[in-house]
N, C-alpha and C positions, 0 to 999 in steps of 0.2 A: 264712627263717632257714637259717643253714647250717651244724651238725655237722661237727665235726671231731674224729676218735680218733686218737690217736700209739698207739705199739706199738716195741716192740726196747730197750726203755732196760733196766739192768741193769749189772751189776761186771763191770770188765776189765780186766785187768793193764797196766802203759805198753807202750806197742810194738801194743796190740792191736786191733781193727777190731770196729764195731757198725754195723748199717744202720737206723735209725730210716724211720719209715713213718706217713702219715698219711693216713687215708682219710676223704676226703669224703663229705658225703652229698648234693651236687652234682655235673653233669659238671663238672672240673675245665677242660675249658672256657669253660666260663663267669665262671670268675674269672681277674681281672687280675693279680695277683701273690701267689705264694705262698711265703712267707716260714719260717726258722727261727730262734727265738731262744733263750738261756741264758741262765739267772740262777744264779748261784751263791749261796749263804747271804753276806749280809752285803750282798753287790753289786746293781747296777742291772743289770734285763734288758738282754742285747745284743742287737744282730741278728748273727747268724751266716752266714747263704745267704738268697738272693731266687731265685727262675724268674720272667721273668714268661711271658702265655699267648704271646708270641714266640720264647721258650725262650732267654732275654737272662736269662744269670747275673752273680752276682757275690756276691763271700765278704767276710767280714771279714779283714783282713791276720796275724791271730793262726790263722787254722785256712787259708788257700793255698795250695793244694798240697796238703791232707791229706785234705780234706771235698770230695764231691763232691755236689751235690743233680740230683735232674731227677724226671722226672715217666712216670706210666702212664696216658694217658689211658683206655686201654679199663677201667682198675681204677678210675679216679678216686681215685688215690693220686701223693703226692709221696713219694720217701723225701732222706735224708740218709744219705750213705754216711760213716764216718767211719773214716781210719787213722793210724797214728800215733798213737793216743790219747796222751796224755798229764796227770799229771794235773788238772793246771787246768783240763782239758774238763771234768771233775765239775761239773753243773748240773741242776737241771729242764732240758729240751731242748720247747719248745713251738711247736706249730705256729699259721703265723698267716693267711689270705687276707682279702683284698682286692678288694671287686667292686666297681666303679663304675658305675653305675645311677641317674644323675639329681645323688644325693649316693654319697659314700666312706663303705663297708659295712665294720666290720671285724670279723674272726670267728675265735674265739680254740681251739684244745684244751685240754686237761685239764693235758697235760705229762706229759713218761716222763721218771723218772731215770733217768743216764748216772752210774757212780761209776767213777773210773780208778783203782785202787789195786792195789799187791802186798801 
């Protein structure tokens, strides 16, 4: 079983910058891909950012250029770098890994809200 805490979510003006963090209670290592996703009220969870453990990104085409993810192996944390907020980033912001081990493991956080408003 593998624990996962987010951390950094909270209220930020448009224009302004949040670094979301998630630490495992695995070497990060040892999982295949780790993941961030959003859900806003009303809406279906997105995916947002993927790492996998070959440091092979990719974003969803609404945050490009704004959100960066990557990883601290010796902390066993992923973050999400995020600029340009805007409001529509407003979501749960949830971390997700992925460990392949015979079958496909998936292992969810809690969730940090992100609210973008003035």
């Amino acid at each position: 079983q593998v624990q996962l805490v987010e951390s950094g979510g909270g209220l930020v003006q448009p224009g302004g910058s949040l670094r979301l963090s998630c630490a495992a209670s695995t070497s990060i290592l040892s999982i295949n891909t780790m993941r961030w996703y959003r859900q806003a009220p009303g809406k279906e969870r997105e995916l947002v950012a993927a790492i996998t453990s070959g440091g092979i990104t990719n974003y969803a085409d609404s945050v490009k250029g704004r959100f960066t993810i990557s990883t601290n192996d010796a902390e066993n944390t992923v973050y999400l770098q995020m600029n340009s907020l805007k409001p529509e980033d407003t979501a749960v912001y949830y971390c997700n890994a992925i460990i392949v081990v015979l079958t496909t493991h998936y292992y969810w956080g809690q969730g940090t809200q992100v609210t973008v408003s003035s």
